[in-house]
Every structure is written in structure tokens, then in C-alpha cells.
C-alpha positions in Angstrom: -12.4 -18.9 16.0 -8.7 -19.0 14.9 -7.3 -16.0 13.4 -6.2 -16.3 9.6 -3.1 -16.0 9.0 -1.4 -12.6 7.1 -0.8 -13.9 3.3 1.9 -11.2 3.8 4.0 -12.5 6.3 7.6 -12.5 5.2 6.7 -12.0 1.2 8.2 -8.4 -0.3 5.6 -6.5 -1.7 7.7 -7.0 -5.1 6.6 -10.2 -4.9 2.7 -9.8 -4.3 0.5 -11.0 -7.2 -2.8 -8.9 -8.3 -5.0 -10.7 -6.1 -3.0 -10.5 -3.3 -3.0 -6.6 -3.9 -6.9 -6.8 -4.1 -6.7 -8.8 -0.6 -4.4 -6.1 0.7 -7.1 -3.3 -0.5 -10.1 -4.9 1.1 -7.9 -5.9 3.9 -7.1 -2.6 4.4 -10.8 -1.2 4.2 -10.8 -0.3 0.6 -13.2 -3.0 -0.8 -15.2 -0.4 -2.3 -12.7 0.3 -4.6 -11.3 -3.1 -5.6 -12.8 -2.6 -9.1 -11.1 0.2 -9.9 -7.9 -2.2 -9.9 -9.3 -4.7 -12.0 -8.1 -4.4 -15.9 -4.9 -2.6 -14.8 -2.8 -5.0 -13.9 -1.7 -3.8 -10.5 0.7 -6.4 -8.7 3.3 -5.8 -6.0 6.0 -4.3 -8.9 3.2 -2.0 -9.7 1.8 -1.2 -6.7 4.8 1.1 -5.3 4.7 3.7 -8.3 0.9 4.0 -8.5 0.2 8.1 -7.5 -2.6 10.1 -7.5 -3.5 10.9 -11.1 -2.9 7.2 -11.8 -5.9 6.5 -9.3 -7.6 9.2 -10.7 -7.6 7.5 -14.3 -8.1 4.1 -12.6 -11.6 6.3 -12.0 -11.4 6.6 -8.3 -12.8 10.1 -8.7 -13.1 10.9 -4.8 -10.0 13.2 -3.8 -10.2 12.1 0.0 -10.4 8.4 -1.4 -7.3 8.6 -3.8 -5.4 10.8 -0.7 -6.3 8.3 1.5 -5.5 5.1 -1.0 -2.2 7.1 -1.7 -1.4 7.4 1.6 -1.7 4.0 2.4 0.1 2.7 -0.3 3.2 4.8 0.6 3.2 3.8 4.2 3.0 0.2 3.2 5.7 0.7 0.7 7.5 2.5 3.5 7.2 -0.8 5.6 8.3 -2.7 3.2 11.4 -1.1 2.4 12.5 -0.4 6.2 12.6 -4.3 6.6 15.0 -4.7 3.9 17.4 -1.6 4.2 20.9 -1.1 5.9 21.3 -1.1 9.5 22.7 2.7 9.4 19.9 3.4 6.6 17.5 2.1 9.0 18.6 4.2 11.5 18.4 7.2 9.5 15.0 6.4 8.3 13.4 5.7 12.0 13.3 9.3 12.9 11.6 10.6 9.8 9.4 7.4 9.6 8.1 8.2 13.1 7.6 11.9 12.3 5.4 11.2 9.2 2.3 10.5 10.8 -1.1 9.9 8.6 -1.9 12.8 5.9 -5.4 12.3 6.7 -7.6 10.5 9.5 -9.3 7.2 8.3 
């Protein structure tokens, strides 16, 4: 069977609508909490300044779920803004991209 392509490919996370931000959760092995995005409004301009306590009101009550989610976000964020930065940026940012490793095992 053919692998599905990534809806991600190429698109800036700017650019990601809702449901591609609910793909991106299950995607990402967070379907459980899909319906704690649903009535916020959470798109790819959203996505990067969710934190903690904003999961927390979205009612993911779990602490090791919202570190986790958190987590994630940031490092897909990270990725996102490493493909579009400087050439010397980028090569200050490979070091202390490398360095920060998970927060938490998944």
C-alpha cells in the first residue's frame, strides 16, 4: 500500500487551517485530545502562541499531556522557523536546536 503523502510538505505552519492542525494532532498521536481544539479556533497563526495554561483552559487537565502537547508544538514551531531563517541565523540556531532534546519521553 502506497504511503500518503504529508499535507505538510512545503506549507508554513502560518498557513495551516484548523483541520489541518487537528490532522497534525492525531498525526502526531494526540487524537485523544482533538476535542479539546474544537470551538477555539486553533489554526496554524494560532498554533505557535498556544502555552500551557491555554491548554489547560482548552480543558486538557492532564499536566504530562499539556507538557507533552507543549512540547511538541514548540519543536514543530522550531522546524518551521529553521526552514525559513538566515543562513548565519541557521547556523546559530543548529547548535542549541540539537542540544534541546525532548522535555519528556513519549
Amino acid at each position: 500500500m502506497a504511503s500518503k503523502p504529508d499535507i505538510f510538505d512545503g506549507k508554513d505552519l502560518s498557513q495551516w487551517s484548523e483541520a489541518e492542525v487537528v490532522s497534525w494532532l492525531e498525526k502526531s498521536g494526540y487524537s485523544d485530545m482533538v476535542s479539546h481544539f474544537h470551538g477555539h479556533d486553533v489554526d496554524g497563526e494560532v498554533l505557535p502562541h498556544l502555552t500551557e495554561p491555554h491548554l489547560e483552559e482548552m480543558g486538557i487537565s492532564n499536566s504530562d499531556q499539556r507538557l507533552r502537547l507543549f512540547k511538541d508544538i514548540r519543536f514543530e514551531v522550531g522546524k518551521h522557523q529553521h526552514k525559513v531563517c538566515a543562513p548565519r541565523l541557521c547556523s546559530l540556531l543548529d547548535p542549541l536546536l540539537a542540544s534541546a532534546g525532548p522535555f519528556l519521553p513519549h
